[in-house]
RODO-501499 format. One line per field, with one value per residue: residue in three letters; z, x, y of N, C-alpha, C in turn. Coordinates in Angstrom, 2 decimals, always signed. Each point is the difference from the previous one (the first is absolute). Example, Ala and Ser with C-alpha at 12.3 -4.5 7.8 and 13.67 -1.06 7.14 Angstrom:
residuo <- c(ALA/SER)
n.c3 <- c(+7.80/-0.72)
n.c1 <- c(+13.19/-0.35)
n.c2 <- c(-5.69/+1.05)
ca.c3 <- c(+0.00/+0.06)
ca.c1 <- c(-0.89/+0.82)
ca.c2 <- c(+1.19/+1.19)
c.c3 <- c(+0.00/+0.73)
c.c1 <- c(+0.90/-0.77)
c.c2 <- c(+1.20/+1.09)
//
This chain:
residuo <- c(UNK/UNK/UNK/UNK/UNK/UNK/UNK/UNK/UNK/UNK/UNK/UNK/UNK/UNK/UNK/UNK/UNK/UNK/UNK/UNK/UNK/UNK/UNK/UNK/UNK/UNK/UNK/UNK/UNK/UNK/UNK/UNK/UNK/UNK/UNK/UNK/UNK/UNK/UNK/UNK/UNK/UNK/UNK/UNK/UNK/UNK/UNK/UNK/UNK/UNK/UNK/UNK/UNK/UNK/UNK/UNK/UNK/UNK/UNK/UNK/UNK/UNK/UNK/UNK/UNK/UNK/UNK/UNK/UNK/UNK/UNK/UNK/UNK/UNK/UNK/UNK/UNK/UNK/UNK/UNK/UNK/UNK/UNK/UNK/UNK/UNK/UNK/UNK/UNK/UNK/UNK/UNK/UNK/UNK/UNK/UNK/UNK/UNK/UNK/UNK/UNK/UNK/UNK/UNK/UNK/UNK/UNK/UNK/UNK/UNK/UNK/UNK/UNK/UNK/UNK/UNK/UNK/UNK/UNK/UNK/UNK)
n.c3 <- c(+12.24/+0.25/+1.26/-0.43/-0.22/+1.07/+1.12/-0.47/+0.28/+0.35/-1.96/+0.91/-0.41/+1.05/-0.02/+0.18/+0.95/-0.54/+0.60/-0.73/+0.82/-1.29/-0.04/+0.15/+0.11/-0.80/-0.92/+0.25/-1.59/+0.04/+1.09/+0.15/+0.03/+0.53/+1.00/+0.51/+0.38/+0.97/+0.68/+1.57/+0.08/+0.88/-0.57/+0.54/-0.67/-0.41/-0.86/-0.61/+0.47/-1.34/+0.95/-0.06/-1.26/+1.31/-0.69/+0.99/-0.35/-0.17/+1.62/+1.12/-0.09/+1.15/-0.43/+0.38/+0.45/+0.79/+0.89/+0.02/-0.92/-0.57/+0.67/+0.91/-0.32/+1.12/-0.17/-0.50/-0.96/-0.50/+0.95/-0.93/-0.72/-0.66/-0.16/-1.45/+0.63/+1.12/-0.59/-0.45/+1.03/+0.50/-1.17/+0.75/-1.01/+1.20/+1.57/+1.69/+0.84/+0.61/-1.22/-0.43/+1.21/-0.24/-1.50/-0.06/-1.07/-1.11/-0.80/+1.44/+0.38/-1.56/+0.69/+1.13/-0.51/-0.88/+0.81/+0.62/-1.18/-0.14/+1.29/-0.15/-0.97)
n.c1 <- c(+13.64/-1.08/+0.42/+0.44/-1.06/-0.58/+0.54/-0.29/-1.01/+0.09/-0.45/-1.14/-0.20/-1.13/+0.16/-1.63/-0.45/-0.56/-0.23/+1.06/+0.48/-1.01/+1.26/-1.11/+0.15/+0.61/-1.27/+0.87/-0.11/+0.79/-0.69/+0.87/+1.01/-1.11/+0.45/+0.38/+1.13/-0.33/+1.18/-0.54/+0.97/+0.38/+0.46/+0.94/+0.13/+0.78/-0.31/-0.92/-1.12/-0.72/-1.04/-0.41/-0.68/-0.42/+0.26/-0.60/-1.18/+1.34/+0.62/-1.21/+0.44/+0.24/+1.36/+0.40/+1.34/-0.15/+0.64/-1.00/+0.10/-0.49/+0.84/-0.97/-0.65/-0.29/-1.12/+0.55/-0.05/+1.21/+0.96/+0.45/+0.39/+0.64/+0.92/-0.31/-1.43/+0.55/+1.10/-0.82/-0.46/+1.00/-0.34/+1.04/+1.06/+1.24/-1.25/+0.23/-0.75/+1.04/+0.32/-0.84/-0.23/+1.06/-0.55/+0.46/-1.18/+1.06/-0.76/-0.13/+0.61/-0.24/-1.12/-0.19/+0.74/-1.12/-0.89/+0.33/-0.56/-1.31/+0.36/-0.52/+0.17)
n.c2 <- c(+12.12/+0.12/+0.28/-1.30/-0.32/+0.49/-0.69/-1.20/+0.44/-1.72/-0.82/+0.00/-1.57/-0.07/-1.13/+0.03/-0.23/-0.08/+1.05/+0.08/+0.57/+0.17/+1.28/+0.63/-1.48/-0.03/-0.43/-1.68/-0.35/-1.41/+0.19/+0.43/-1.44/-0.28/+0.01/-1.51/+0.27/+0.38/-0.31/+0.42/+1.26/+0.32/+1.58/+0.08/+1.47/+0.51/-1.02/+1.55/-0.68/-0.77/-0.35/-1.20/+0.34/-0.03/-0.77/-0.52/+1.53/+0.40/+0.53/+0.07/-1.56/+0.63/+0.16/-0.41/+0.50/-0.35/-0.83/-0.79/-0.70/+0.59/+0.88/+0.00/+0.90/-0.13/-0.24/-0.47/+0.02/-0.31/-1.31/+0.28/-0.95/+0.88/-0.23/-0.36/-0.74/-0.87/-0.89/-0.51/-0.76/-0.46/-0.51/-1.39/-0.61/+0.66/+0.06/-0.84/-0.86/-0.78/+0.53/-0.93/-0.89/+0.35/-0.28/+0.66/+0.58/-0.50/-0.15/-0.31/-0.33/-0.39/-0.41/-0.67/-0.41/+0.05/-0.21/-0.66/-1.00/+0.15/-0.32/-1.23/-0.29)
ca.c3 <- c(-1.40/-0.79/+0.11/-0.65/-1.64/-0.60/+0.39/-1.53/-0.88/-1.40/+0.35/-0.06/-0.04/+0.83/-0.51/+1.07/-0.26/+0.55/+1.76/+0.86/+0.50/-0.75/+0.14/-1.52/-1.06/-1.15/+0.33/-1.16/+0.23/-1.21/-1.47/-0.68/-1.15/-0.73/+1.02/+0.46/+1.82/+0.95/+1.45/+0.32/+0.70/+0.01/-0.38/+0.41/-0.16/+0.13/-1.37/-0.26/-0.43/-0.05/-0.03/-1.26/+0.22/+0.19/-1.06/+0.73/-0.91/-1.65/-0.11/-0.03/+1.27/-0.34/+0.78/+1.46/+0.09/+0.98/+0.65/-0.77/-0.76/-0.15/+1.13/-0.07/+0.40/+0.75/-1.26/-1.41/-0.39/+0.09/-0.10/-0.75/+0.03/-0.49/-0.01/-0.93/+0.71/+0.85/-1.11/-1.18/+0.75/+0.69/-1.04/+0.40/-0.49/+0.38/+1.45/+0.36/+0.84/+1.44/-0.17/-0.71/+1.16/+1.04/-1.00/-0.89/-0.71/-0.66/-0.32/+1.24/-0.37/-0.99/+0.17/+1.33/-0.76/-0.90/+0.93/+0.31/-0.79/-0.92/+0.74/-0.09/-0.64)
ca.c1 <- c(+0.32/-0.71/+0.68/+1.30/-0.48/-0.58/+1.42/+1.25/-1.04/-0.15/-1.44/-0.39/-1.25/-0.21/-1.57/-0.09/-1.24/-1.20/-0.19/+1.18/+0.59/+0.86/-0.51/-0.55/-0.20/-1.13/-0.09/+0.09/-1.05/+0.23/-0.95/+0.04/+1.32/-0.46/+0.77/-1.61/-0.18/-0.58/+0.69/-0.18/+1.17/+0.19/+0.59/+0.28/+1.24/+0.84/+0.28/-1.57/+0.04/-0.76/-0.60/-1.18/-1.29/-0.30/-0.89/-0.45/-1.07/+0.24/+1.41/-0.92/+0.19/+1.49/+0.57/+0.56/+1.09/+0.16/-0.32/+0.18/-0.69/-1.66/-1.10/-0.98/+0.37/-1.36/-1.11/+0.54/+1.49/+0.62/+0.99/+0.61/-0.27/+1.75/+1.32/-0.33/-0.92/+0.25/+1.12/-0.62/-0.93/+0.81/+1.33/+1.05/+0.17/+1.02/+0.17/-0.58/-1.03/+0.51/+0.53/-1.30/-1.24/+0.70/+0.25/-0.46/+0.48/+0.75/-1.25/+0.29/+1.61/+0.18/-0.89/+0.90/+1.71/-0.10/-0.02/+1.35/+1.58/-0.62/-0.66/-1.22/-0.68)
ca.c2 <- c(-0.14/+1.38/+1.17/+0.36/+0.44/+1.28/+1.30/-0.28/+1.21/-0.77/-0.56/-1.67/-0.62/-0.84/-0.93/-1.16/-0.23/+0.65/-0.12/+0.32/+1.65/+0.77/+1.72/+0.54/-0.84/-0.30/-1.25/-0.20/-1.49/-0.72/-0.20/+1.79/-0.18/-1.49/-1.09/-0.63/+0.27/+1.11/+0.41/+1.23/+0.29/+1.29/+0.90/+0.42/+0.30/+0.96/+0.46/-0.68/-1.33/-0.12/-1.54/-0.60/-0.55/-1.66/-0.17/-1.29/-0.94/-0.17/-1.49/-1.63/-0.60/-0.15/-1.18/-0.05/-0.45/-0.02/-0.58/-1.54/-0.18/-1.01/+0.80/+0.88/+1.46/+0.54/+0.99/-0.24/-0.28/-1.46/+0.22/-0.50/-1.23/-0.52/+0.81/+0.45/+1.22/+1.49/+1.28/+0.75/+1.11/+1.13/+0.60/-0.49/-0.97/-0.74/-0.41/-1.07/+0.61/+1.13/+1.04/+1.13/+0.59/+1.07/+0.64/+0.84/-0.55/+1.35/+1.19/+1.21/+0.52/+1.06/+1.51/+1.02/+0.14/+0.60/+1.28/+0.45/+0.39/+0.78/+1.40/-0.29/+1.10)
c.c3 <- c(-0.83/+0.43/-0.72/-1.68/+0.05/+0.03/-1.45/-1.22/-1.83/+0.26/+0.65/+0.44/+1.14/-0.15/+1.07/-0.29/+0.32/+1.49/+0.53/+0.00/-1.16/-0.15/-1.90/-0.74/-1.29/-0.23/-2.29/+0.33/-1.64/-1.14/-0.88/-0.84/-0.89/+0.18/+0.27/+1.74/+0.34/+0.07/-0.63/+0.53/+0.32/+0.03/+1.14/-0.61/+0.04/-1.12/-0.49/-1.12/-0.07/-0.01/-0.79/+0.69/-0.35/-1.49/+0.25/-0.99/-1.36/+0.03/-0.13/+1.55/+0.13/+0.45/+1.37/-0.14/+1.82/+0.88/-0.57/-1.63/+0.01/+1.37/-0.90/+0.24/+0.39/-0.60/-1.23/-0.79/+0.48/+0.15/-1.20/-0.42/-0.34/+0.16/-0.97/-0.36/+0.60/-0.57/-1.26/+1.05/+0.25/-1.39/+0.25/-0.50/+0.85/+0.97/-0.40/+0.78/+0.80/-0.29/-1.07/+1.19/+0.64/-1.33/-0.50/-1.33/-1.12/-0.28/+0.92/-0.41/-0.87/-0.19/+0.72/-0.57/-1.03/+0.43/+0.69/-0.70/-1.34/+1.20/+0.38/-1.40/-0.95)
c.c1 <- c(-0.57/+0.81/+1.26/-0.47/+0.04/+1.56/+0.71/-0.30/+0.07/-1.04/-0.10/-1.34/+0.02/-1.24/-0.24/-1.36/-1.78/-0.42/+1.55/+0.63/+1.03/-0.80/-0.77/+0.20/-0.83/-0.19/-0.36/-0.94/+0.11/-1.85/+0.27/+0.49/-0.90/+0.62/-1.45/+0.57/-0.69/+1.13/-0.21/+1.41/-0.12/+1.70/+0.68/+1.27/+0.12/-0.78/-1.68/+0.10/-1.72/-0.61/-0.67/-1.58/-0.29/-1.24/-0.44/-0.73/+0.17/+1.04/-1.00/+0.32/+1.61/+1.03/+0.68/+0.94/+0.59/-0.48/+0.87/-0.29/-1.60/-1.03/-1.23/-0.16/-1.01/-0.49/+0.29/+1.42/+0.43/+1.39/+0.75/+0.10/+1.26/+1.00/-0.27/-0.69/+0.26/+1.15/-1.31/-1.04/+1.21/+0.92/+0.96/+0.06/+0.86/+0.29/-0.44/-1.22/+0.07/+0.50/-1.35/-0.62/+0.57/+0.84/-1.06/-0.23/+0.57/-0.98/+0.18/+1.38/+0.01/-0.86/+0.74/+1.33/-0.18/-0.90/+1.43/+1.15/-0.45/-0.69/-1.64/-0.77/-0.63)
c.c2 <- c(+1.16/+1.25/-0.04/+0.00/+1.33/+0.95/-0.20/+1.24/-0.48/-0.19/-1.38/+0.09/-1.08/-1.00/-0.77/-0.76/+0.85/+0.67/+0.26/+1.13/+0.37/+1.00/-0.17/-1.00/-0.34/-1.77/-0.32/-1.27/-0.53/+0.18/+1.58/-0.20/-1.20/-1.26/-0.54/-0.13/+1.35/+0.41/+1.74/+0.21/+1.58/+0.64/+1.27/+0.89/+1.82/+0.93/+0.00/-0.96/-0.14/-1.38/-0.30/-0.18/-1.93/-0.57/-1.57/-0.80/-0.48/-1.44/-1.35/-0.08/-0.06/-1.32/+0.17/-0.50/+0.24/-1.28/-1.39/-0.06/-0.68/+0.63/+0.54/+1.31/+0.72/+1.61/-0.33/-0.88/-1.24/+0.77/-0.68/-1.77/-0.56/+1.34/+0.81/+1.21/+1.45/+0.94/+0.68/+1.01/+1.79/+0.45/+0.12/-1.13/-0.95/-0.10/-0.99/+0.32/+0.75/+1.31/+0.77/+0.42/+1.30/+1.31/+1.80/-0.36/+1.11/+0.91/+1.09/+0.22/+0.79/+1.09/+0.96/+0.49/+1.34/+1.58/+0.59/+0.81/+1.33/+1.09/+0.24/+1.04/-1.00)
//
């Protein structure tokens, strides 16, 4: 799949998670946007692209949107307690669960979109 990004000599962006075989990834983290999730993601693209500085100590304790509701979150944090929650944790008003645990949240999108589309400047 990557060989056919790169042969298209368009831009793109590849996301995954933390630890996975992306070339020169950069890494984003909801506490940058003032989101109360972590999710760390990493950046893979064509195009320079700049990551965020993680701001942990200012987000608190964060929420967790992954798993079940009402988990615990080993070193810290809670997983979320309602639906509610976890859309205000991720600044998504309109998944369900199953679709916030496996979500980006927009904040990345429009960062990443707007480097892109302004050339990173």
């Amino acid at each position: 799949m990557r060989a056919l990004l790169i042969a298209s000599r368009k831009p793109y962006i590849i996301e995954n998670v933390p630890g996975a075989p992306l070339i020169n990834p950069i890494t984003i983290c909801g506490s940058a946007f003032g989101l109360k999730v972590r999710r760390h993601r990493i950046f893979e693209s064509n195009v320079a692209l700049r990551g965020t500085q993680c701001d942990h100590k200012a987000q608190g304790r964060p929420i967790g949107v992954y798993g079940s509701l009402r988990d615990e979150i080993p070193g810290g944090g809670k997983t979320a307690t309602s639906i509610e929650e976890a859309r205000e944790a991720m600044g998504i008003d309109w998944l369900i669960w199953t679709e916030l645990v496996e979500a980006i949240p927009p904040h990345y999108t429009e960062y990443l979109g707007r480097q892109v589309l302004n050339g990173n400047r």
